[in-house]
C-alpha positions as CSV (number, residue, x, y, z in Angstrom):
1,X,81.2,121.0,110.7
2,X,85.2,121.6,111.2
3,X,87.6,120.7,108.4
4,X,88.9,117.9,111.7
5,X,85.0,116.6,112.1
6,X,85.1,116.2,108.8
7,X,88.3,114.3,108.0
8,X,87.7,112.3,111.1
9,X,84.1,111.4,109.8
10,X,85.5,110.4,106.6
11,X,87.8,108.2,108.4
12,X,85.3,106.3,110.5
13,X,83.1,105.8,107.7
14,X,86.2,103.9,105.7
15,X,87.2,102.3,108.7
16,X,83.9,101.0,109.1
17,X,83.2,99.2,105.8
18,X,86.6,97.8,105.6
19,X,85.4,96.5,108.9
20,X,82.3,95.6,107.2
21,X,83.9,93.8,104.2
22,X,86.6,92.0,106.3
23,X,84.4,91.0,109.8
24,X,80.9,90.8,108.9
25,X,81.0,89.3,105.0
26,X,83.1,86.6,105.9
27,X,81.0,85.7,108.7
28,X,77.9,85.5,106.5
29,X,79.8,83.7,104.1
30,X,80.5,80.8,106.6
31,X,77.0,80.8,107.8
32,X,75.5,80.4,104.0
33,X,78.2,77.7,103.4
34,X,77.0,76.2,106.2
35,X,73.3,75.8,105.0
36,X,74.3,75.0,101.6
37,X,76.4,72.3,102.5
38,X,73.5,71.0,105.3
39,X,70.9,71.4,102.0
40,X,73.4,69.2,99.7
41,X,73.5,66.9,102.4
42,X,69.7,66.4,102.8
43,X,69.1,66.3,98.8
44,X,71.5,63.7,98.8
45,X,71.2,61.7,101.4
46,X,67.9,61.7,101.8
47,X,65.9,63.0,99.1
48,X,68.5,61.1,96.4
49,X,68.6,64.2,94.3
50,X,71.5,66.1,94.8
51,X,71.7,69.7,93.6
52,X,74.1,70.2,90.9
53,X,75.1,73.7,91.8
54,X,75.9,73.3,95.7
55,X,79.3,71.9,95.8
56,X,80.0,74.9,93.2
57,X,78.2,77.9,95.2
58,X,79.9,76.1,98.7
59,X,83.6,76.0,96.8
60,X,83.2,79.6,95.6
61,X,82.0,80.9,99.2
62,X,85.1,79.4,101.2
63,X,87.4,80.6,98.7
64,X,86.0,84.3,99.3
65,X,85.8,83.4,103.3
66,X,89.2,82.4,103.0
67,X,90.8,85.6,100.8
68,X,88.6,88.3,102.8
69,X,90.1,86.4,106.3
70,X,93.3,87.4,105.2
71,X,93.0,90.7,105.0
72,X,91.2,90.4,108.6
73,X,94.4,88.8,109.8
74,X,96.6,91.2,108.2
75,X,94.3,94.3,109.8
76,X,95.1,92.8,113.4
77,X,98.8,92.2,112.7
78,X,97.6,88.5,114.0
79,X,99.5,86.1,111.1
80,X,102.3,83.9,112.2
81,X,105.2,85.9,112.2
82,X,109.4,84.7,113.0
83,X,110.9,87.1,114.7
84,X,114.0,85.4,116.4
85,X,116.0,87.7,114.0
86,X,114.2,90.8,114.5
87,X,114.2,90.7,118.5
88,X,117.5,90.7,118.8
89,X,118.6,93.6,116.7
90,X,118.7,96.8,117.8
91,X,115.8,99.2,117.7
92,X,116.6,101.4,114.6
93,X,118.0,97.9,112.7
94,X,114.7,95.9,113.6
95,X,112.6,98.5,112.0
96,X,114.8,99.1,108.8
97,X,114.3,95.2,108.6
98,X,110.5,95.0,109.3
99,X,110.4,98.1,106.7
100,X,112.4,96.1,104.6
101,X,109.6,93.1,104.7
102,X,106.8,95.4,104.1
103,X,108.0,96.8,100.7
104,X,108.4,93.4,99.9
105,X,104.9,92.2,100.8
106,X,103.9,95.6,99.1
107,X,105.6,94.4,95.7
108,X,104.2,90.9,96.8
109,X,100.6,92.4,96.5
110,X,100.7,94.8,93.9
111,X,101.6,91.7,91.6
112,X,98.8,89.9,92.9
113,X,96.2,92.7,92.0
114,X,98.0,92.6,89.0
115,X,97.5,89.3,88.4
116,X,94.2,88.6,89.8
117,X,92.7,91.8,87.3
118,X,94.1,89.9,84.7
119,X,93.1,86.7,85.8
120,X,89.3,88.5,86.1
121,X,89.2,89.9,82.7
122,X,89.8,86.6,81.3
123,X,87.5,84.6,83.8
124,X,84.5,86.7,83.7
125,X,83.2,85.6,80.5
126,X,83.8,82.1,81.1
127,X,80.3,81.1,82.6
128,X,81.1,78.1,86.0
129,X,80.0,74.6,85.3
130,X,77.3,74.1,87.3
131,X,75.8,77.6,89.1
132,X,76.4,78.9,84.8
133,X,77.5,82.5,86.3
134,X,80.5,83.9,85.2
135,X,83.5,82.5,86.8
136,X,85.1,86.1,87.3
137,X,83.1,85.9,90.7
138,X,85.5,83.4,92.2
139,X,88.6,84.8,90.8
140,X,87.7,88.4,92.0
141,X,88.5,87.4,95.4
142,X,92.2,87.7,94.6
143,X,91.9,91.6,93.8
144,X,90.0,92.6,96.3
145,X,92.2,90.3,99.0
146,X,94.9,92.4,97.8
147,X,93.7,95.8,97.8
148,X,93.1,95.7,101.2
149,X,96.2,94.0,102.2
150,X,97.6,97.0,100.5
151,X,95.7,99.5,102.5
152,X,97.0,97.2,105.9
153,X,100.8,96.8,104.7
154,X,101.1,100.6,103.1
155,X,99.8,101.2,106.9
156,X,102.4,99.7,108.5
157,X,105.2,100.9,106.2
158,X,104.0,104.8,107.1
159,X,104.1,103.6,110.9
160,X,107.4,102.4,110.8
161,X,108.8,105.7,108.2
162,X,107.5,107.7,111.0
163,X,109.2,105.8,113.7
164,X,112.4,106.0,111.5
165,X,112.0,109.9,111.5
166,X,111.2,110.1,115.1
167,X,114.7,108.5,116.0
């Protein structure tokens, strides 16, 4: 195998469990939600005994849903943006700005993986209320949002540096 085969293997192996991790988990996660919430119903409802640990395990499942979504968004440059400013500069000025916004979003994150390691060190030997497993499982969603929001925005930044050299 080339040195290129091999690069470019490596590359569609990462590209497919980011893939993985940002298309396919979060659609699990809804449909499990979606049978824990119908099960919490029925035990309620109409068995009158209502699991203890549902509303927990639903809670911690949307909050993942919602944090690994993100990312997806971010991947396919598909979050609401305002660019009334940006269209009408010209070329060379509208990237400096957009440049400008991802080195922010950048410092944005890495205070957030920051944050959320420090937020999971604390939290993961706190056990949850009801489920009783260590509460560092919620809050890890926040790290790993951010690490791959930093792999999408650290993207975009190299796109537009090389744009700003090709001028």
């Amino acid at each position: 195998m080339t040195r290129h085969a091999a690069r470019a293997a490596r590359v569609r192996l990462w590209e497919g469990t980011v893939r993985l991790v940002e298309e396919t988990v979060p659609s699990l996660l809804v449909l499990l939600m979606f049978v824990v919430v119908i099960y919490q119903i029925f035990m309620r409802d109409v068995l009158t005994r209502p699991p203890t640990w549902a509303d927990e395990l639903a809670r911690y499942l949307y909050i993942w849903m919602v944090f690994l979504g993100a990312a997806l968004v971010s991947r396919r440059r598909a979050q609401i943006r305002m660019d009334f400013v940006p269209r009408r500069l010209p070329a060379r000025a509208r990237t400096v700005l957009l440049l400008v916004h991802e080195v922010a979003i950048l410092f944005f994150l890495l205070y957030g993986l920051w944050s959320g390691l420090a937020f999971f060190a604390f939290y993961r030997k706190i056990p949850s209320p009801a489920m009783e497993v260590p509460s560092g499982y919620l809050v890890a969603a926040v790290p790993v949002a951010c690490v791959l929001l930093l792999i999408h925005h650290l993207g975009q930044a190299a796109a537009l540096i090389r744009s700003l050299r090709a001028r």
